[in-house]
C-alpha positions in Angstrom: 168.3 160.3 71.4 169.7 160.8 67.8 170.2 156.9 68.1 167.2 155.9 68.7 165.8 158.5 66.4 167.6 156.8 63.5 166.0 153.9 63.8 163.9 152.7 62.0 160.1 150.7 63.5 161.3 147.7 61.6 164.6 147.3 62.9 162.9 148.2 66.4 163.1 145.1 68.4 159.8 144.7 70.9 161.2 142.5 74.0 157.9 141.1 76.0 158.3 140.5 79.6 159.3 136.7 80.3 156.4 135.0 82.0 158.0 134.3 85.8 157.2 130.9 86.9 156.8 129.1 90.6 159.8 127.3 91.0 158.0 125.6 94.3 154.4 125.2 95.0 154.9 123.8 98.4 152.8 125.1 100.8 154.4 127.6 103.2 155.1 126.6 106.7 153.1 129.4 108.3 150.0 130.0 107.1 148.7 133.6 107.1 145.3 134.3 106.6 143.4 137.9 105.7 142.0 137.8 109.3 145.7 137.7 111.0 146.4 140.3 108.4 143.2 142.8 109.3 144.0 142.4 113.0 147.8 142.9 113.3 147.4 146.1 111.1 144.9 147.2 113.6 146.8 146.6 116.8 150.2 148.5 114.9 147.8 151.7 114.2 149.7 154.7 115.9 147.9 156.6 117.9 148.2 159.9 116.2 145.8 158.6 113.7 143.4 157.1 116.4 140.1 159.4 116.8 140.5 161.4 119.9 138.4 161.1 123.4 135.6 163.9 124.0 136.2 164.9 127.5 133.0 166.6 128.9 133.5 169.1 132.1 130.2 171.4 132.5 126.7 171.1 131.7 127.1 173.2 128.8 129.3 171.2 126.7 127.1 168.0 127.9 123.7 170.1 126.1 125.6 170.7 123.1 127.1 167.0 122.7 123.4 166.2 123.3 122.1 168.4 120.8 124.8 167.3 118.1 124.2 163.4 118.4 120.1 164.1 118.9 120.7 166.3 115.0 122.6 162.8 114.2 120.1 160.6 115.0 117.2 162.6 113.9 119.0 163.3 109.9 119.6 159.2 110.4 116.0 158.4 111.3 114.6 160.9 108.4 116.7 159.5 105.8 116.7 156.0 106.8 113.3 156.0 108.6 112.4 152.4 108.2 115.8 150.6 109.3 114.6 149.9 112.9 118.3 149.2 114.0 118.7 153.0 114.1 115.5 153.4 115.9 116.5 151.1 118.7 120.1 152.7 118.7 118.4 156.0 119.0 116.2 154.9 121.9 119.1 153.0 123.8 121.3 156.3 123.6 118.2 158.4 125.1 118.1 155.7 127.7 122.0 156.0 128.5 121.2 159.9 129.0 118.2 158.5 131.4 116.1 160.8 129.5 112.8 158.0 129.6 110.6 160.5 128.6 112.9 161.2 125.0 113.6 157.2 124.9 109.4 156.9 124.8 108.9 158.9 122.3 111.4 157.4 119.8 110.3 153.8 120.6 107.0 155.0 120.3 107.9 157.0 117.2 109.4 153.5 115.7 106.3 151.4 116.7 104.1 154.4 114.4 106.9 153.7 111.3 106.6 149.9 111.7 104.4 148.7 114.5 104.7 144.5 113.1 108.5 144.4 113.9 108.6 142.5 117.0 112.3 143.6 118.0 111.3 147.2 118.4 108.4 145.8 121.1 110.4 143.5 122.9 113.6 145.8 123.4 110.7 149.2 124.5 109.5 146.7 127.3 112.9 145.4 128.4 113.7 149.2 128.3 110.7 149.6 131.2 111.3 146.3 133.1 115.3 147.5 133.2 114.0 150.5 135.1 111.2 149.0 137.4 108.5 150.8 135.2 106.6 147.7 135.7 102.8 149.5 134.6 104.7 150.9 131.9 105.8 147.8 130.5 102.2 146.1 131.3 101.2 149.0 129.0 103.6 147.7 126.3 103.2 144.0 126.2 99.7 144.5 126.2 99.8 146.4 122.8 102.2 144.3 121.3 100.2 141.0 121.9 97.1 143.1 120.8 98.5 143.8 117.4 101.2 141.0 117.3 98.9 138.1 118.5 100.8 135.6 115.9 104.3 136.5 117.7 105.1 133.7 120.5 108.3 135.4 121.8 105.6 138.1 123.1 103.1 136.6 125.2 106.2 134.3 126.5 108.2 137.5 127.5 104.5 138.9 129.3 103.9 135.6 131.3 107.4 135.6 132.7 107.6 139.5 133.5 104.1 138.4 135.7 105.4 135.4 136.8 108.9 136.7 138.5 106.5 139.2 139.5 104.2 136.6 141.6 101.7 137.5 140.0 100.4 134.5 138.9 96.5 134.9 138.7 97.6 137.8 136.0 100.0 135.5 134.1 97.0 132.8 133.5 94.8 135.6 132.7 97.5 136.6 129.7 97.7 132.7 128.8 93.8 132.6 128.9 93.9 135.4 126.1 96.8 133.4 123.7 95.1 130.1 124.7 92.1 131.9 122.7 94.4 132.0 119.6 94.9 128.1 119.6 98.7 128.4 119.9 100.7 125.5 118.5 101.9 122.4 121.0 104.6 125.2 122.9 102.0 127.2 123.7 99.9 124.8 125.6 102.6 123.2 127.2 103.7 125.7 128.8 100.3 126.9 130.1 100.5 123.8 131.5 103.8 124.1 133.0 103.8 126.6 134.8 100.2 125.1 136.5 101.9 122.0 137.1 104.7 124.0 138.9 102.3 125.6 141.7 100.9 122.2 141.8 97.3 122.8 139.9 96.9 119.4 138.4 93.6 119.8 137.9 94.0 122.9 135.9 96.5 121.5 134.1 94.1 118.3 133.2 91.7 121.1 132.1 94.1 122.5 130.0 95.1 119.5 128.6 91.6 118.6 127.8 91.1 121.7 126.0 94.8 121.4 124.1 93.9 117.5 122.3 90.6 119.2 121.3 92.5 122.1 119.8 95.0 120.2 118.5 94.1 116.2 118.1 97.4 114.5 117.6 99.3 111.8 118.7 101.8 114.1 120.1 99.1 116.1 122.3 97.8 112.9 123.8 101.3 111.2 124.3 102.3 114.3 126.6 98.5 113.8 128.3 99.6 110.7 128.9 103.1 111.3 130.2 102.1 114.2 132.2 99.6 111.7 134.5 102.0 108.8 134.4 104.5 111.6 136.1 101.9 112.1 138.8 101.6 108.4 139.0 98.4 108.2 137.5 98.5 105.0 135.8 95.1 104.5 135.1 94.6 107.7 134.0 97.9 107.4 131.4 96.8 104.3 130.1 93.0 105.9 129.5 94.6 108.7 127.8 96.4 106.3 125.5 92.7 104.1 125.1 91.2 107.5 124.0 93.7 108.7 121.8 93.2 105.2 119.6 89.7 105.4 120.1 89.0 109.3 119.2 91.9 110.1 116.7 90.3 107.0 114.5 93.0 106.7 111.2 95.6 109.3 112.5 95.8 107.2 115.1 97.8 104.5 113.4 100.7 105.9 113.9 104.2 103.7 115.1 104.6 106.9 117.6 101.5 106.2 119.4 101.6 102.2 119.7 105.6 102.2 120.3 105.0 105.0 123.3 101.6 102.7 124.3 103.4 99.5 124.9 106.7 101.6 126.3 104.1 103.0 129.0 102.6 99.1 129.2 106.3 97.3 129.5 107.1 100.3 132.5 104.2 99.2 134.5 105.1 95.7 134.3 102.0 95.1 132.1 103.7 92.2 129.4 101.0 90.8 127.9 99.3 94.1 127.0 102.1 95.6 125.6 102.5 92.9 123.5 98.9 92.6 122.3 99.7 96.4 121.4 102.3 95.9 119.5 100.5 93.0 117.3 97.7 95.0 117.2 99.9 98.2 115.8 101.5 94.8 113.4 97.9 94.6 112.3 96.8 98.0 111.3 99.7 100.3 110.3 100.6 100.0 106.7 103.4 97.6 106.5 105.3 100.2 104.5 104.9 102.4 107.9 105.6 100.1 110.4 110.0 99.2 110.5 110.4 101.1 114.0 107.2 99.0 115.5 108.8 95.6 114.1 112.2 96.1 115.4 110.7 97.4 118.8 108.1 94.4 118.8 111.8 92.0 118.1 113.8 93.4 120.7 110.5 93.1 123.2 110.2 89.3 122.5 113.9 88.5 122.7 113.3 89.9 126.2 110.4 88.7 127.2 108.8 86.6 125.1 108.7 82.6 125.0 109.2 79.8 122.2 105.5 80.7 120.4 106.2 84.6 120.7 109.9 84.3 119.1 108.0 82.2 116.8 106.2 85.0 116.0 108.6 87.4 115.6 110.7 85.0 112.8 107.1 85.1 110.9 107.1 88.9 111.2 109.9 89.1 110.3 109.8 87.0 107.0 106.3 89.1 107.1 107.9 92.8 106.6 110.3 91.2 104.2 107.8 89.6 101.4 105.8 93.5 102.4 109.5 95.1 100.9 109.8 92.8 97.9 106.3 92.9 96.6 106.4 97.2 97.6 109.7 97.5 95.7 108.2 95.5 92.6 104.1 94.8 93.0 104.4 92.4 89.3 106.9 90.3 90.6 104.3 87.6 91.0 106.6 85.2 93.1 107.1 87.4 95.8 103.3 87.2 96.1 103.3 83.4 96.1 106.2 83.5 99.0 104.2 86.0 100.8 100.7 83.8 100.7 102.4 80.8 101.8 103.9 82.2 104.6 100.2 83.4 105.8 98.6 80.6 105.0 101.3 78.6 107.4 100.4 81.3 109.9 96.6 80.2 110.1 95.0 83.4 109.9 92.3 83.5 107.2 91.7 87.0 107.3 95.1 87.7 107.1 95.4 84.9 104.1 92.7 86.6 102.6 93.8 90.0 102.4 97.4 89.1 100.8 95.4 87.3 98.2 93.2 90.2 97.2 96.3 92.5 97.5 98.0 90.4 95.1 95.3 89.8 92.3 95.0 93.9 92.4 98.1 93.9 90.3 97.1 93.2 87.0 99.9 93.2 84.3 100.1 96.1 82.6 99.8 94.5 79.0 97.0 92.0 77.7 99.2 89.8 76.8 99.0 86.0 77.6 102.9 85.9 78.5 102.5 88.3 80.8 99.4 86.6 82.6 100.6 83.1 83.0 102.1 83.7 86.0 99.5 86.2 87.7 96.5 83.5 86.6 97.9 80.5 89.0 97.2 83.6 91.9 93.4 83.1 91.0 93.8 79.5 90.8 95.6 79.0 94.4 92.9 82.0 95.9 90.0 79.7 94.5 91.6 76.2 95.8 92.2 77.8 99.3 88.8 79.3 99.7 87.2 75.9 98.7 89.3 73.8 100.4 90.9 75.3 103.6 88.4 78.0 104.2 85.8 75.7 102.9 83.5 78.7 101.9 81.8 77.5 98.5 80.2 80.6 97.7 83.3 83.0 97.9 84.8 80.1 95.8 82.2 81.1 93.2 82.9 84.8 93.4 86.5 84.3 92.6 86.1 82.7 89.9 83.7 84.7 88.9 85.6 87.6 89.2 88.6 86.1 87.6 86.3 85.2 84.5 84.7 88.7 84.1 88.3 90.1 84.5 90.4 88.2 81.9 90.4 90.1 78.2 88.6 87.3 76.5 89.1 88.8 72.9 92.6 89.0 73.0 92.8 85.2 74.9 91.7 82.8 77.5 93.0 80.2 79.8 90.8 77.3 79.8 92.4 76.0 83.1 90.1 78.8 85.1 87.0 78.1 83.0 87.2 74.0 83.7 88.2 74.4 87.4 85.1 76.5 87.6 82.8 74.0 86.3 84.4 71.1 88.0 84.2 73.0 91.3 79.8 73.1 90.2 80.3 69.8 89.8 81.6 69.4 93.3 78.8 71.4 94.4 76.2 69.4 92.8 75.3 71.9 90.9 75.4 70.5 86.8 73.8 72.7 85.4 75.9 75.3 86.0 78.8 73.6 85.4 77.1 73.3 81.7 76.3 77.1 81.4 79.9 77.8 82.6 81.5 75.6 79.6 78.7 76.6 77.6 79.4 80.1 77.9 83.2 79.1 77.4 83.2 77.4 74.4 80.8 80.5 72.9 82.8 83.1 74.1 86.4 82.2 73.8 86.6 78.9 72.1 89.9 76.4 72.1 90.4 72.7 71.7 91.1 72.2 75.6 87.7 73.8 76.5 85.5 71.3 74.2 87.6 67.9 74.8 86.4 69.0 79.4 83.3 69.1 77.9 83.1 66.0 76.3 84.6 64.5 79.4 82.1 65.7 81.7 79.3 64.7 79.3 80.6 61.3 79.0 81.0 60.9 82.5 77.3 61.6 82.5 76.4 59.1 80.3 74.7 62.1 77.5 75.6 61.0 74.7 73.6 62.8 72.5 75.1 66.5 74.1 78.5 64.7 73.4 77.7 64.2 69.9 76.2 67.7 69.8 79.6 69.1 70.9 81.7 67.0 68.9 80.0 68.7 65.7 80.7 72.1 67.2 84.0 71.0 67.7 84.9 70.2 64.1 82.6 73.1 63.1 84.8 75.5 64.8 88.4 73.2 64.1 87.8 71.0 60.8 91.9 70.8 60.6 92.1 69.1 63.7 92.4 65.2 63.2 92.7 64.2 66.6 89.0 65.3 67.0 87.8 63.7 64.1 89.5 60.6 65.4 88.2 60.9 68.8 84.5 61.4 67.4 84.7 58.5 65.4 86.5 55.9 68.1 83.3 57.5 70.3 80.7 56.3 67.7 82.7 52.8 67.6 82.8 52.2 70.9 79.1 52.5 71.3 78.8 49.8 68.3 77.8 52.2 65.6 80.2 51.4 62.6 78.1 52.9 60.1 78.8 56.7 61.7 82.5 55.8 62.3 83.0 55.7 59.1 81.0 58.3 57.9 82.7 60.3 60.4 86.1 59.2 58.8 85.4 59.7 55.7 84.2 63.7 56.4 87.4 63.8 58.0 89.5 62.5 54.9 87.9 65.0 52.5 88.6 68.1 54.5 90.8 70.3 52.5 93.5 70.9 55.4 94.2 68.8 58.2 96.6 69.1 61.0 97.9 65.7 61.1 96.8 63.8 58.1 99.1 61.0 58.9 97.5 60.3 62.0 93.5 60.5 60.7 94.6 57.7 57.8 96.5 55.5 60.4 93.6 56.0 62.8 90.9 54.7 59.7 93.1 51.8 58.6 93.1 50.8 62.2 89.4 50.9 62.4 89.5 48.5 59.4 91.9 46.1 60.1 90.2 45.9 64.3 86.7 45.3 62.2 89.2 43.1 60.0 88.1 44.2 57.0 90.7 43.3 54.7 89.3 44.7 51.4 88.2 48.3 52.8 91.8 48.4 54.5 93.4 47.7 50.8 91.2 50.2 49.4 92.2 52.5 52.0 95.9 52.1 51.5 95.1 52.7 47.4 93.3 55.4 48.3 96.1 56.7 50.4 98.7 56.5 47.7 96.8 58.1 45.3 97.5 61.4 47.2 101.3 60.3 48.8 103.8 58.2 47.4 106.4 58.1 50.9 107.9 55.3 51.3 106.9 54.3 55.1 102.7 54.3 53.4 104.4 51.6 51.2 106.4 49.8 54.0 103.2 50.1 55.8 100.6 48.6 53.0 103.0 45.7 52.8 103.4 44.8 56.1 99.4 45.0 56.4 99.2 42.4 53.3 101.6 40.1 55.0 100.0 40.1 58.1 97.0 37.8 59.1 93.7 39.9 60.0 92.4 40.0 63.9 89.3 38.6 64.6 87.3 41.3 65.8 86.0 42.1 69.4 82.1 42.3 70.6 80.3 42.4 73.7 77.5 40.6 71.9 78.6 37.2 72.3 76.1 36.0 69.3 77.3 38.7 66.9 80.8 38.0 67.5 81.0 34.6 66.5 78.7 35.8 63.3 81.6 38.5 62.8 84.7 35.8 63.6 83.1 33.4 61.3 82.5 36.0 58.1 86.5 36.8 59.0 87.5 33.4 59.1 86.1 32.5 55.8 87.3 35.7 53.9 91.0 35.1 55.7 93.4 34.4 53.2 96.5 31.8 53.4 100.1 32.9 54.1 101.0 32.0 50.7 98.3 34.5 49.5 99.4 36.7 52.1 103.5 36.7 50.8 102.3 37.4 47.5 100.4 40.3 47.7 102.9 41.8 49.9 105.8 41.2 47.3 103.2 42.9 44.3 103.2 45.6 46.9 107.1 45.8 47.1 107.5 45.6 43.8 105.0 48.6 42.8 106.6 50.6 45.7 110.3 49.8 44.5 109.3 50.3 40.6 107.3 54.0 42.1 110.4 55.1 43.9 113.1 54.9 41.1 110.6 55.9 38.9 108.9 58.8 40.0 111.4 59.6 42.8 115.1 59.0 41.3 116.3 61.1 43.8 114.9 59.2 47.3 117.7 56.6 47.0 117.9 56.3 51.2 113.9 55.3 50.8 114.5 53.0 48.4 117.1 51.2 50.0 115.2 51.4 53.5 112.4 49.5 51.3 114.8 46.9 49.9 115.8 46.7 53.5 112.4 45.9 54.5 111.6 43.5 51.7 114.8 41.6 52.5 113.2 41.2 55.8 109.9 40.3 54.7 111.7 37.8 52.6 114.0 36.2 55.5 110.6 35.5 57.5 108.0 34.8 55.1 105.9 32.0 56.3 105.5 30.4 52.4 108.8 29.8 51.8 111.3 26.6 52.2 114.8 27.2 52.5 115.8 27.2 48.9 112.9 29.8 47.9 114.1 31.8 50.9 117.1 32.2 49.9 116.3 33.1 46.3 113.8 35.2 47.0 116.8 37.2 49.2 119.2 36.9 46.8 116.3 38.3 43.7 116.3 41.8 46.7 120.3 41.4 47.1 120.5 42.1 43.4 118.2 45.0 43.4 120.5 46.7 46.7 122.5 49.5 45.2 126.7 50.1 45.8 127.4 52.8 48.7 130.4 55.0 47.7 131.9 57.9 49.3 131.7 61.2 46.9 132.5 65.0 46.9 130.6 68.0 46.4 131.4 71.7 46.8 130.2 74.0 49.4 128.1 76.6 48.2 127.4 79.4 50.9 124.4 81.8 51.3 126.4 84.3 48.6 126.7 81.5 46.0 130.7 81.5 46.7 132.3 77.6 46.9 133.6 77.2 50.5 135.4 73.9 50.7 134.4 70.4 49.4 132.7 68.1 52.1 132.3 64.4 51.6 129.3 62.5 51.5 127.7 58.7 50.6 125.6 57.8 47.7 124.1 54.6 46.2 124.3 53.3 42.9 121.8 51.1 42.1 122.6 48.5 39.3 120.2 50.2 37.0 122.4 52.9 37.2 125.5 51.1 36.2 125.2 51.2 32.3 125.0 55.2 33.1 128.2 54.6 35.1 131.2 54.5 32.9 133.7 55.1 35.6 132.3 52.4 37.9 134.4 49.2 36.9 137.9 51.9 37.1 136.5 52.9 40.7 135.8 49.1 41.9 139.2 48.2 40.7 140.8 51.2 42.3 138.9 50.1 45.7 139.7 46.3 45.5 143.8 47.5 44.8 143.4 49.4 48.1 141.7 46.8 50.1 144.7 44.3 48.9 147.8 46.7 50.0 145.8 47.2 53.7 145.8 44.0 53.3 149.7 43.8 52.7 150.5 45.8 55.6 148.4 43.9 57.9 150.6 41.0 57.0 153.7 42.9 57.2 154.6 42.0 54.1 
């Protein structure tokens, strides 16, 4: 102690206990759970510790044992008074002392704490029907289904107390009163049991009459059914089935009511009506509804069907298919196309029908024109088939009526529907409202496609006054659009008037945008050269450079100056030869021809390296052009063709390969990349380093020349 004492708390070491660690984590070989344990302790107990047997030898000890456990039960009961166990446990032990009176009046006690417990009723009337106190027990059951009418387990328990008594008239009075209850299916059934086993088949029909009017289900007519087809009643089974279908109405379509049907059908040998059941169920139940009655209606044909009724099946089968696809995604537009073509190889219009309106129910979710493109052709095909399979012109007309109304017009259109509407009036004889219908198109929703099926259909009519009419609308609404303007004015040719052509070209030139102003100036200088007028054409092609200077309106004015004019065309014999004649003496002669052409080369060359240094690939795809002008002039002999070639040689420009840097999106120099350009001989003078590069090129060519020798 004086050691310890001595020392000091900081030289004091603290030693921790060492964590212990499983050296093996095996499992044991004998497992050993807490239930082995509980038991093993119990069965070791000594018997010195065990509570000692009460022997009882005379009456006297017998009243006081009964007094001590009666003071038990009663402290129990009065702290505890509404745990029924101890109720029950306090009638049982009067009952073991055959002391009924006592065991009464605790059940009855019990029944005043807590009358709705059921368990307290049923174990007081086994307690009376253990002892043969069979009006006492009446007594019981008859109160307990009085207050407890809800509580099947008690009227069951009354019944078969009367019935193992024989008394049978009383146990269908007692059903008679829970029958008034309206019991669920269990209840009925075994009313009509228990009739069926003293062999009252009419009662049990009038039971059964009364049960599917209590309770109108397919189950309760299926047992009907099943209970005559036990007694051999066919007929009446199968009229059972007929008036379940007929008087359930919608609940009726149900697979467990067609699958039993044709089950009862295939039993009495009755194929074909169990078949027509089974397409009938096909028919009706939601196809969603309806996998058990397909694989039942397969297995049926594979067993008794023939080549048509497999047939069938494979088209049911493809049928309940295209119902899962378009169920599992109702936008996915092809299923829907799958699905109708399948029905409409089937034959059944209604049937075709349906699918259709099913499928143009699904609108896309978005007005969007993407999103319609594919749900539109479903209107289109539904409006074909109803005009030309089912041949029904006025449904026709209410589908595409309906798809009309049902399109969002502001947002877009899709002139397809409104020009097979009016070519289907048109079909149908019926012009004018084929007119109303573009009419109403062309006001409402206008685009290019709608007016050019107008103007077809009033051409094809011979109106050319409404055509004329729309054409103005036309450009009134589009201006930009050249091919219109070129369309209107080949129309007002055609018919001989060359006066409004032009007038019509010329409204079309002076519009301050245009689509394709290539094509409306190619268009007019075609007019003119057909009508071969030479001088409008030139001042066209002047015209036409006054606003563009490309080099293919120059190729194009020169190859128009070296070619002869066409005689024009007329249906008027008479005015034809006036018109070839007028042509003929304002033709000029090749020679006139070459030289207006070359003027025209020469401005165009002079314009390019002039006001376009820069377009050195046009100008040498001019000089490439002249050349061939040259080579095939009709004017020249040989020696002026070949100095006339030779004058364009001199003017075609050196092609050299160059370098320039690569400049990238940051302004940073990425490489060098080669590339040609042309030096034309104007240029030379500005091209000190030319001669030095032609003599560097004409050493190279002489060494590959070398080497090719082997020298």
């Amino acid at each position: 102690m004086s050691g310890i004492a001595g020392t000091s708390a900081r030289d004091t070491e603290i030693r921790l206990p060492r964590a212990t660690k499983v050296k093996n984590k095996q499992p044991a070989g004998q497992q050993i759970t807490a239930e082995q344990i509980l038991r093993e302790a119990k069965d070791l107990q000594e018997q010195d510790f065990k509570p000692p047997k009460q022997k009882i030898t005379d009456q006297t000890e017998l009243d006081e044992y009964r007094l001590r456990k009666r003071k038990e039960f009663e402290d129990l009961v009065r702290r505890v008074r509404w745990n029924s166990s101890i109720w029950v446990k306090y009638a049982q032990w009067e009952e073991g002392q055959k002391d009924f009176r006592r065991a009464r009046s605790v059940w009855e006690r019990a029944l005043d704490v807590s009358y709705t417990n059921p368990t307290t009723w049923l174990k007081y009337a086994e307690m009376e029907m253990r002892h043969r106190f069979i009006n006492h027990a009446r007594n019981v059951w008859d109160r307990a289904v009085s207050l407890l009418p809800r509580v099947d387990q008690l009227w069951y328990k009354y019944i078969h107390m009367e019935e193992m008594l024989g008394n049978v008239p009383g146990a269908r009075q007692i059903f008679e009163r829970w029958m008034a209850f309206e019991p669920d299916h269990h209840g009925w059934m075994a009313y009509i049991k228990m009739e069926m086993r003293y062999k009252e088949m009419d009662r049990a029909r009038n039971i059964f009459e009364r049960y599917v009017r209590c309770i109108p289900t397919v189950k309760s007519w299926v047992r009907f059914a099943k209970a005559e087809m036990k007694e051999g009643e066919i007929s009446r089974a199968r009229r059972c089935y007929e008036r379940a279908v007929e008087e359930l109405g919608e609940d009726a379509q149900t697979e467990e009511l067609f699958i039993k049907f044709a089950e009862f059908e295939e039993k009495c040998k009755e194929i074909d009506r169990a078949r027509a059941i089974y397409k009938y169920a096909l028919d009706h139940i939601p196809k969603s509804q309806a996998d058990t009655v397909y694989q039942r209606f397969v297995a049926f044909e594979k067993q008794h069907g023939d080549r048509e009724g497999i047939e069938d099946v494979i088209v049911s089968e493809r049928r309940f298919q295209y119902e899962a696809d378009v169920k599992r995604d109702p936008l996915n537009y092809d299923s829907w196309f799958d699905y109708i073509r399948l029905e409409e190889s089937a034959g059944q219009p209604d049937r075709v029908r349906e699918v259709y309106e099913r499928a143009i129910a699904n609108v896309p979710p978005a007005a969007e024109k993407r999103y319609w493109q594919r749900y539109i052709y479903l209107w289109i095909n539904y409006a074909l088939w109803e005009e030309l399979e089912a041949e029904d012109p006025a449904r026709t007309r209410e589908v595409y009526k309906a798809c009309i109304d049902l399109m969002p017009h502001t947002a877009f259109t899709f002139a397809k529907i409104w020009i097979m509407a009016a070519h289907f009036e048109v079909r149908q004889m019926q012009l004018g409202a084929a007119r109303r219908l573009l009419g109403r198109a062309i006001g409402q929703c206008p685009k290019a496609k709608l007016f050019r099926a107008y103007i077809e259909l009033e051409l094809q009519m011979g109106a050319i006054e409404r055509v004329r009419t729309l054409y103005q609308k036309f450009l009134e609404w589009a201006p930009a659009n050249c091919a219109a303007w070129c369309k209107f004015a080949d129309l007002e040719r055609s018919l001989g008037e060359l006066d409004r052509a032009r007038s019509i070209f010329e409204l079309a030139i002076a519009q301050p945008v245009l689509d394709m102003p290539e094509v409306l100036w190619k268009s007019y200088i075609d007019f003119e050269i057909a009508e071969g007028e030479r001088e409008r054409t030139r001042a066209l092609y002047e015209r036409l450079l006054d606003r563009t200077r490309h080099v293919k309106v120059w190729m194009s004015y020169a190859a128009f100056e070296a070619a002869p004019m066409p005689l024009p065309e007329d249906d008027d014999e008479d005015d034809a030869a006036a018109r070839q004649q007028v042509a003929q003496a304002g033709a000029e002669s090749p020679a006139s021809r070459d030289v207006h052409a070359r003027a025209v080369y020469e401005r165009a060359y002079q314009s390019l390296r002039e006001s376009q240094p820069d377009a050195k690939e046009e100008a040498v795809m001019l000089l490439e052009a002249w050349r061939a002008f040259e080579a095939e002039a009709e004017s020249h002999g040989e020696a002026q063709r070949a100095a006339a070639i030779a004058a364009v040689e001199k003017r075609m420009p050196k092609r050299v390969k160059r370098k320039r840097p690569i400049i990238t999106e940051d302004g940073q120099e990425a490489g060098m990349e080669e590339y040609f350009d042309y030096i034309f001989p104007d240029e030379a003078a500005a091209a000190p380093n030319l001669k030095l590069l032609e003599a560097a090129q004409r050493w190279k060519r002489q060494k590959v020349m070398q080497n090719g020798d082997g020298t």
